[in-house]
One Martini backbone bead per residue (centre of mass of N, CA, C, O) as a GRO file, in nm:
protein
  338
    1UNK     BB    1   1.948   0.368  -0.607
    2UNK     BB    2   2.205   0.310  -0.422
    3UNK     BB    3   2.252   0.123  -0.095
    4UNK     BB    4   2.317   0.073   0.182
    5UNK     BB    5   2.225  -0.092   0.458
    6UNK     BB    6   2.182  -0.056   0.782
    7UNK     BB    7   2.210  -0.344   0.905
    8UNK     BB    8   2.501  -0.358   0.714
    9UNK     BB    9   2.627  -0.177   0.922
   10UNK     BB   10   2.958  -0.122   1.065
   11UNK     BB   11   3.132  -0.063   1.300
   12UNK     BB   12   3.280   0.210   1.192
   13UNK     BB   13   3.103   0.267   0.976
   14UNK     BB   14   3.022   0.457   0.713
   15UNK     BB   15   2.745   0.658   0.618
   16UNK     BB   16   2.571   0.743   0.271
   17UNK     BB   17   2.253   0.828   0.277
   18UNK     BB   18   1.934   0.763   0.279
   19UNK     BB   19   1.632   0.844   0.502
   20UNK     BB   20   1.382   0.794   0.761
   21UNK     BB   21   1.173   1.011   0.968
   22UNK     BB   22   1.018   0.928   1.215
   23UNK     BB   23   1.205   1.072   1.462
   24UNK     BB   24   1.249   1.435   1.617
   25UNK     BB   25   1.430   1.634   1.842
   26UNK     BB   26   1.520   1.845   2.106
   27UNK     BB   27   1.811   1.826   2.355
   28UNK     BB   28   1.902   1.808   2.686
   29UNK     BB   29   2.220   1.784   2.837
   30UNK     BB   30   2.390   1.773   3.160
   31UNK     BB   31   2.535   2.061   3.013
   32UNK     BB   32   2.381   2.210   2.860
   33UNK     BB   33   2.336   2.099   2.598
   34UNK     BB   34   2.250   2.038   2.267
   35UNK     BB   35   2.083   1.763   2.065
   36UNK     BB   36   1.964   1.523   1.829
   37UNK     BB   37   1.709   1.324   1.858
   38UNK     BB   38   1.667   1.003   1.652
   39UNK     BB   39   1.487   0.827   1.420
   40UNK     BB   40   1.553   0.578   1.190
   41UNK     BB   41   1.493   0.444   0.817
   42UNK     BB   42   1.468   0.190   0.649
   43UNK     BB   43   1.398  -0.166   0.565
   44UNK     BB   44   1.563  -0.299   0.772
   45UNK     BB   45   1.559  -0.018   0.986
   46UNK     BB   46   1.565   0.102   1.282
   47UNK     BB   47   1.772   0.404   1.460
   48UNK     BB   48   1.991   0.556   1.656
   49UNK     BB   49   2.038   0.908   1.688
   50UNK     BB   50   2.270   1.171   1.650
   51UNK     BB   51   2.336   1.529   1.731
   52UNK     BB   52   2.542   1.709   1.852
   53UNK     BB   53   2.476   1.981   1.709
   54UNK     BB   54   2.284   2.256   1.853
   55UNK     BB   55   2.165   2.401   1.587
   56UNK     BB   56   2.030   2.213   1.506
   57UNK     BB   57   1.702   2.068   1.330
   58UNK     BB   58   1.424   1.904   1.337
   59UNK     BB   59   1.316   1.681   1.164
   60UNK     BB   60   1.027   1.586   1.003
   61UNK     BB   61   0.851   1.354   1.022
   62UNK     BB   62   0.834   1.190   0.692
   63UNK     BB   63   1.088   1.254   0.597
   64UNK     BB   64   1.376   1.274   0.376
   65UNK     BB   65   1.729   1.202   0.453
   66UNK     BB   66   2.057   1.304   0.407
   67UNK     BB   67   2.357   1.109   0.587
   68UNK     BB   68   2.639   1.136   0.738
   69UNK     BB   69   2.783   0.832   0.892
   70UNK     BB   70   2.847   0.660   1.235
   71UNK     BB   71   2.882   0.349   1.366
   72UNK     BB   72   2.767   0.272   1.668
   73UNK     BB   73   2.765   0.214   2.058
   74UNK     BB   74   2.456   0.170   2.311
   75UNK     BB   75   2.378  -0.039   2.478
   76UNK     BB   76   2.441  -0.269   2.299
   77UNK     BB   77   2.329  -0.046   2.055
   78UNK     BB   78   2.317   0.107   1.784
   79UNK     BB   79   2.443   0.401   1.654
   80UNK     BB   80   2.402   0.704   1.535
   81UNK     BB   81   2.654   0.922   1.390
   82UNK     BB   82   2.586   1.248   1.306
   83UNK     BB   83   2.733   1.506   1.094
   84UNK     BB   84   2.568   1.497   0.822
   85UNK     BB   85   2.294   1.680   0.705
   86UNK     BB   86   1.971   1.701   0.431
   87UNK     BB   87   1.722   1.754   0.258
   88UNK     BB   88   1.513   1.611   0.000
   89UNK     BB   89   1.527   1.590  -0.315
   90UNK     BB   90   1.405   1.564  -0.626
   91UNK     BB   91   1.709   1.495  -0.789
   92UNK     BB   92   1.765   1.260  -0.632
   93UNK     BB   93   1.521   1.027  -0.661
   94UNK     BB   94   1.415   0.838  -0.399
   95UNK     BB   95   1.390   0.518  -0.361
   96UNK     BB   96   1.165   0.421  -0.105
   97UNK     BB   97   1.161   0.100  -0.138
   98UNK     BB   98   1.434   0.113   0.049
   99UNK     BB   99   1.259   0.255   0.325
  100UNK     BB  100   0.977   0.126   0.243
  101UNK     BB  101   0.674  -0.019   0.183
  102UNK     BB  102   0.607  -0.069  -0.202
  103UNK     BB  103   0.426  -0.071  -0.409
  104UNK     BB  104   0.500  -0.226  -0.716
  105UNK     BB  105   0.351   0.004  -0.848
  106UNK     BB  106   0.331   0.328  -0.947
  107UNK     BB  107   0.081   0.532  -0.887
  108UNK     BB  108   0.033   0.680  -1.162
  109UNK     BB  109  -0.056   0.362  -1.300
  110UNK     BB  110  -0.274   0.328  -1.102
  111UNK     BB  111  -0.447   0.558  -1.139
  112UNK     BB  112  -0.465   0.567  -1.444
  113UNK     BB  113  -0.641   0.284  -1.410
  114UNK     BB  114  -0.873   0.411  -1.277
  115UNK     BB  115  -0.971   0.622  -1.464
  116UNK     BB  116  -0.979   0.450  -1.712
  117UNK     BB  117  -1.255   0.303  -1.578
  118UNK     BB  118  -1.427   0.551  -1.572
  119UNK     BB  119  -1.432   0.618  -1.872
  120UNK     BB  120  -1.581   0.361  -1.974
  121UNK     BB  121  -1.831   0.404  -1.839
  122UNK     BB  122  -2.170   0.414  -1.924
  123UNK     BB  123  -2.236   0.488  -1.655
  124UNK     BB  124  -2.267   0.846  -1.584
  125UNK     BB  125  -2.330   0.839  -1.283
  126UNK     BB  126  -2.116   0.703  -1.200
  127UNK     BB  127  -1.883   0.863  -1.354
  128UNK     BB  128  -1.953   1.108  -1.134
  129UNK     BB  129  -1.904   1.021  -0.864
  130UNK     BB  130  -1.620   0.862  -0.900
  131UNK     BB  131  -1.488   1.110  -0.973
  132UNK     BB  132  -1.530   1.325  -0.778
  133UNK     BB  133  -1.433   1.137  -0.497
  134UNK     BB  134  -1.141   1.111  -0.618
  135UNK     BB  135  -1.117   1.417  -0.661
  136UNK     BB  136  -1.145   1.446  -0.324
  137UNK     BB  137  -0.833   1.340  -0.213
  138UNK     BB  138  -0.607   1.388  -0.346
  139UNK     BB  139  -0.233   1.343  -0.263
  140UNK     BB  140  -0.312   1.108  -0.074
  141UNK     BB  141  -0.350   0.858  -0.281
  142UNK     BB  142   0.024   0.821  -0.349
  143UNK     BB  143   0.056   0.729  -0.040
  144UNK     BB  144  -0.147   0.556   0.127
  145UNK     BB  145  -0.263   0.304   0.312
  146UNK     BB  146  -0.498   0.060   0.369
  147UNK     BB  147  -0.329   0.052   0.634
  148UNK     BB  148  -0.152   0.012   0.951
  149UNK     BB  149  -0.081  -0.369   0.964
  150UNK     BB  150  -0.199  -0.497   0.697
  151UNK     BB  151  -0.293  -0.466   0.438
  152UNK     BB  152  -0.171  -0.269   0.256
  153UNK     BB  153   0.086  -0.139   0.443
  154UNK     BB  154   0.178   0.090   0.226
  155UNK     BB  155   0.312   0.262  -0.026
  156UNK     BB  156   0.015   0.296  -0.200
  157UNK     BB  157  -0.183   0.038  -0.087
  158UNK     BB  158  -0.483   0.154  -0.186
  159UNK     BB  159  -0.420   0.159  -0.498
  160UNK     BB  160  -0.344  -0.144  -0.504
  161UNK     BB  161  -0.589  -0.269  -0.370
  162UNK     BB  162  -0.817  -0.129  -0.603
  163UNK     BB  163  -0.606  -0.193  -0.877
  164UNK     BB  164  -0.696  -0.539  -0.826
  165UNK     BB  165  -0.982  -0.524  -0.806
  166UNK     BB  166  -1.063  -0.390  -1.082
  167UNK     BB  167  -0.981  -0.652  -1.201
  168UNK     BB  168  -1.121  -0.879  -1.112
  169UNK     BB  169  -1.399  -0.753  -1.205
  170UNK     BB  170  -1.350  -0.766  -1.487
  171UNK     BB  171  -1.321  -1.081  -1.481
  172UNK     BB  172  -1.599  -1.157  -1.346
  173UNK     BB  173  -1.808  -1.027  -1.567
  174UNK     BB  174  -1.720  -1.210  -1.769
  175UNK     BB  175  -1.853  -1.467  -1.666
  176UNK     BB  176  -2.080  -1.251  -1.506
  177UNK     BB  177  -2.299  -1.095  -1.708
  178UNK     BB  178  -2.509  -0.992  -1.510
  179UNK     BB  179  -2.345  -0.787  -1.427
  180UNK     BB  180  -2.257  -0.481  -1.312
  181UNK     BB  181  -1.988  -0.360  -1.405
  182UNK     BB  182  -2.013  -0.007  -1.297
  183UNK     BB  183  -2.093  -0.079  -1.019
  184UNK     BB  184  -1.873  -0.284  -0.949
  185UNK     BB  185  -1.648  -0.042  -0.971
  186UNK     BB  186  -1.745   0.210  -0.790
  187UNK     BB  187  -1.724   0.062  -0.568
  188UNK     BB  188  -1.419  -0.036  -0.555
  189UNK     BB  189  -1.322   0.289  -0.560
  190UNK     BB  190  -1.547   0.357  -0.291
  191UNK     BB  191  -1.486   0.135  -0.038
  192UNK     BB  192  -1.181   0.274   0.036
  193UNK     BB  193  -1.145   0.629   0.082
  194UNK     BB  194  -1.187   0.696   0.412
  195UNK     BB  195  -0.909   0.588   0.523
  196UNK     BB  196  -0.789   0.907   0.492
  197UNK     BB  197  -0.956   0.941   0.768
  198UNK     BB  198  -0.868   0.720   0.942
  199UNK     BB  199  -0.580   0.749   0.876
  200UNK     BB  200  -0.275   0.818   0.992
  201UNK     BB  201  -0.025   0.976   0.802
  202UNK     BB  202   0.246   1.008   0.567
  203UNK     BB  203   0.458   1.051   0.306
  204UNK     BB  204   0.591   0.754   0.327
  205UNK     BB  205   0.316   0.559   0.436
  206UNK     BB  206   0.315   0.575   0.729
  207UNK     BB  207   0.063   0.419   0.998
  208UNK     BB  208   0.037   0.553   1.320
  209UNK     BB  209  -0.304   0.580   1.339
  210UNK     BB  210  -0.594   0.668   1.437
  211UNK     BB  211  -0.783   0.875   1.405
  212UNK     BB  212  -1.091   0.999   1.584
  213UNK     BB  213  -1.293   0.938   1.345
  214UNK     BB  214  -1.196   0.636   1.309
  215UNK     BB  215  -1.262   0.530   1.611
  216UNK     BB  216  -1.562   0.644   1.623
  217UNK     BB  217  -1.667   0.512   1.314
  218UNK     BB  218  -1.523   0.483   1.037
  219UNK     BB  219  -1.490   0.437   0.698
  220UNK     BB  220  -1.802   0.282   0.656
  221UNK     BB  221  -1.956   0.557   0.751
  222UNK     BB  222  -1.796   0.801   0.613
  223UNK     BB  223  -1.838   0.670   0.336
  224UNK     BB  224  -2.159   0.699   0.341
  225UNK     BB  225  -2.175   1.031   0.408
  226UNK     BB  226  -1.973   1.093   0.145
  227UNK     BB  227  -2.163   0.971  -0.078
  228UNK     BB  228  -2.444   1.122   0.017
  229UNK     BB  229  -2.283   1.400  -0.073
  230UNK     BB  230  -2.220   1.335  -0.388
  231UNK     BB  231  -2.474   1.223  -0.475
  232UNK     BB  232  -2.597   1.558  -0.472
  233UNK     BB  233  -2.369   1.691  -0.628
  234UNK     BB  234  -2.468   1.462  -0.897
  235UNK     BB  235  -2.780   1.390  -0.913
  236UNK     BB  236  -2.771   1.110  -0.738
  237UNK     BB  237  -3.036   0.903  -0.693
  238UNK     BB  238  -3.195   0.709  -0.550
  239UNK     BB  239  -3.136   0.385  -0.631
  240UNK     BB  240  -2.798   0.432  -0.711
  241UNK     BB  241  -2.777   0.519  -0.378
  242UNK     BB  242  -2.810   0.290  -0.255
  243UNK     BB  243  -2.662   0.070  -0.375
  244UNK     BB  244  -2.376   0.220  -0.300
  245UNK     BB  245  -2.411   0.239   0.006
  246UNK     BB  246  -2.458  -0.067   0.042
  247UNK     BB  247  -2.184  -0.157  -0.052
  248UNK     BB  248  -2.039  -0.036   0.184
  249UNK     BB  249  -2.162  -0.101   0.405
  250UNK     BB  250  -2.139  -0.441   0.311
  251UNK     BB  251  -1.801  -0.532   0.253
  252UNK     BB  252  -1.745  -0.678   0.561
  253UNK     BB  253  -2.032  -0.907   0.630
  254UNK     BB  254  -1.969  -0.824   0.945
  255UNK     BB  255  -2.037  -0.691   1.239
  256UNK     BB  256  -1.765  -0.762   1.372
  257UNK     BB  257  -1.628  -0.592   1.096
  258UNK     BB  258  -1.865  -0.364   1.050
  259UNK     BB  259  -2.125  -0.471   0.914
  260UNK     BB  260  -2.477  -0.431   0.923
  261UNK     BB  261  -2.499  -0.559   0.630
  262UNK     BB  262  -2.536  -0.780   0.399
  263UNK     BB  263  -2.511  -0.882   0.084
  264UNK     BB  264  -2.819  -0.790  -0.116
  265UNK     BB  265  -2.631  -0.801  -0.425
  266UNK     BB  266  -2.451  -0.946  -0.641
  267UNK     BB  267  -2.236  -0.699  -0.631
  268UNK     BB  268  -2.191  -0.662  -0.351
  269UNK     BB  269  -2.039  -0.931  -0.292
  270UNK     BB  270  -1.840  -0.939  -0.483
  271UNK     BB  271  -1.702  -0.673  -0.299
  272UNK     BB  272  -1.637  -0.836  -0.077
  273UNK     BB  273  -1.458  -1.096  -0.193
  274UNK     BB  274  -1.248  -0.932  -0.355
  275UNK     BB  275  -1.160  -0.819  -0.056
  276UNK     BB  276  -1.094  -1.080   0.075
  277UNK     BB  277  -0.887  -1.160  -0.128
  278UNK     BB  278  -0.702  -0.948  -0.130
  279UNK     BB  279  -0.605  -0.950   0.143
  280UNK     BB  280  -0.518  -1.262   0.197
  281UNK     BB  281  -0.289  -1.276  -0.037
  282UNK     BB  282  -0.135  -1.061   0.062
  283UNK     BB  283  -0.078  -1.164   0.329
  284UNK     BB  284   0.020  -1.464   0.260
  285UNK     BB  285   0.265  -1.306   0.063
  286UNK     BB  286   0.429  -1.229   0.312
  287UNK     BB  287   0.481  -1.455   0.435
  288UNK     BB  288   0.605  -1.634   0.303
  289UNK     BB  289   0.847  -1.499   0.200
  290UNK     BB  290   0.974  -1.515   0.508
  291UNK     BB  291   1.025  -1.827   0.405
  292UNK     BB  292   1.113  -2.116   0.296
  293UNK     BB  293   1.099  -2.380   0.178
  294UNK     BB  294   0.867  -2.631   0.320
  295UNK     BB  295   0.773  -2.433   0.517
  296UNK     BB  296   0.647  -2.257   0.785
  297UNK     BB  297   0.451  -2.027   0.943
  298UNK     BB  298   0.396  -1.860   1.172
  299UNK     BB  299   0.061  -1.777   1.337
  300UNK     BB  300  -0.174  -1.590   1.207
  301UNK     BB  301  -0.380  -1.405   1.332
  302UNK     BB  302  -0.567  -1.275   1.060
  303UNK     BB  303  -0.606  -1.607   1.000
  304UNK     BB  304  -0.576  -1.840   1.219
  305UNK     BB  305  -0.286  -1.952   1.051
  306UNK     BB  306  -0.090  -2.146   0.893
  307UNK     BB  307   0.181  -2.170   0.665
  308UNK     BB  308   0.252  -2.303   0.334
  309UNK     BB  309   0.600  -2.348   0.147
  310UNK     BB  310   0.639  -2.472  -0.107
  311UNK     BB  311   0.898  -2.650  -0.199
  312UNK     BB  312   0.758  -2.616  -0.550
  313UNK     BB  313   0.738  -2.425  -0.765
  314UNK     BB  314   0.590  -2.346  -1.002
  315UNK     BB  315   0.521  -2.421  -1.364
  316UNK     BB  316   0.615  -2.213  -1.610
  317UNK     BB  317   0.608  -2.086  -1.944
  318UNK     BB  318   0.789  -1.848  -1.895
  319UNK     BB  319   1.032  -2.036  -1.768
  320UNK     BB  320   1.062  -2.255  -1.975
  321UNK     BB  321   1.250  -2.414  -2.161
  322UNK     BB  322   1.336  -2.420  -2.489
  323UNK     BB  323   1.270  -2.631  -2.723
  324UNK     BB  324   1.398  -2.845  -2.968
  325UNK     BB  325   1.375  -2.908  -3.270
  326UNK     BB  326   1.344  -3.122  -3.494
  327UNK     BB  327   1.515  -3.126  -3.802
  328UNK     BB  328   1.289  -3.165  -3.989
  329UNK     BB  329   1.105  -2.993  -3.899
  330UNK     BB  330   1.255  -2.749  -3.925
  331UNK     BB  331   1.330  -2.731  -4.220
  332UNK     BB  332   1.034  -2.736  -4.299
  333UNK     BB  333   0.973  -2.463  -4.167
  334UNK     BB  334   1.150  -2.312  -4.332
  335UNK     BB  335   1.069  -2.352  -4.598
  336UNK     BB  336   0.762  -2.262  -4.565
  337UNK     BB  337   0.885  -1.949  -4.510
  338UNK     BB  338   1.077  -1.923  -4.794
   0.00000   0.00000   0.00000
């Protein structure tokens, strides 16, 4: 799906392609006439839009639609006029990508990796816990978002976090065998979970704000008590059943980001490093991005500090120019392979 970006589009200019429904309403003018204020947007930005015809009605927030609309200006602000609007379907086929931001795979690359992650686990009780609750998100892990507004704040975030985790698990464990691979692999899978309860959003991926579960609780003390009802209704008690709570529990390594108990076993560790690694890694290169090589980014609240983007990116190999063979080489080589 090509389509021009909102940015782009110059006053008097018609405008045809999907958008996305922040927020509409219908409203009364001045003459009691009827008539659709809504927020549209795409990635490149948000814009007011107007519909005149007073029979419209207002679509869903977090809806995706079609419009054919003009660029105008009003209150030296741009603003679309649309005439023609209708929701979209599935034929349509909707690259989302183009308006708002999202996870770079696919949702459902990402469960199946997660799943098939889960079928690997040697350890029962674990694949039994983790298929669980995994099961019991249903499909708002194809679009939720890690966060509000930091880490993984994209569609599909949640899975994007989890299952890039995932991996990084799997090459630590190979490094450090002493690790249990499958208890560390169920914390990743199982220790933001319950963001889907903390965070309001909607099928855009766009979120909103936090439920009242979520501020008042929190996902870390939620995911610990969905966890001992999961892990009751599959029969895994004792050690193995503290072990994931305190996983879960001790995540974010210090009472002041919300965990009450810092990581007191290996595994545990891992879970907290591996989330805060790819946490500042996703925030680090979203800054760089945004500016030119050479330059710095503006002072990241939640890094506490600027960033600096290499003037001369890395050579890697499968980059560089392949070399031409000396000819003797090369016929000797011939040769041999003749």
């Amino acid at each position: 799906m090509q389509q021009l970006q909102l940015a782009r589009v110059m006053k008097n200019q018609i405008f045809e392609g999907f958008v996305l429904v922040r927020a509409a309403e219908q409203r009364s003018s001045a003459n009691g006439g009827k008539f659709l204020d809504m927020t549209l947007c795409d990635l490149s930005g948000e814009y007011n839009a107007k519909v005149w015809d007073g029979t419209a009605q207002p679509p869903k927030a977090g809806t995706v639609i079609k419009i054919r609309a003009m660029m105008q200006e009003y209150n030296n602000h741009p603003q679309l006029r649309v005439d023609k609007l209708r929701p979209a379907t599935e034929k349509d086929d909707v690259d989302m990508g183009m308006l708002v931001p999202c996870a770079p795979l696919p949702a459902d690359d990402m469960l199946n990796a997660i799943n098939a992650r889960i079928d690997r686990m040697q350890d029962e009780d674990l694949q039994r816990v983790t298929r669980l609750r995994l099961k019991e998100c249903g499909p708002r892990l194809m679009y939720y978002p890690a966060a509000t507004k930091l880490h993984h704040a994209e569609r599909a975030g949640l899975l994007h976090h989890t299952s890039t985790m995932l991996r990084m698990a799997d090459a630590v464990c190979e490094v450090y065998p002493t690790l249990d691979a499958d208890l560390l692999a169920a914390g990743v899978i199982l220790h933001d979970l319950c963001k889907l309860d903390e965070i309001r959003a909607d099928e855009s991926g766009v979120a909103a704000d936090y439920t009242r579960e979520g501020q008042l609780l929190g996902h870390i003390v939620m995911g610990v008590s969905a966890l001992a009802r999961v892990c009751d209704e599959a029969g895994v008690k004792g050690e193995k059943k503290l072990l994931l709570q305190h996983m879960l529990l001790s995540h974010h390594d210090l009472p002041e980001y919300g965990s009450p108990k810092p990581p007191m076993f290996p595994e545990a560790e891992v879970l907290h490093v591996l989330d805060l690694l790819d946490a500042r890694m996703f925030e680090m290169n979203r800054a760089l991005d945004a500016v030119n090589p050479g330059a710095f980014t503006e002072r990241i609240w939640s890094l506490e500090r600027r960033l600096y983007r290499r003037a001369h990116p890395p050579v890697r190999k499968e980059d560089a120019e392949p070399t031409e063979q000396p000819a003797e080489e090369g016929a000797a080589q011939d040769k041999a392979e003749g």
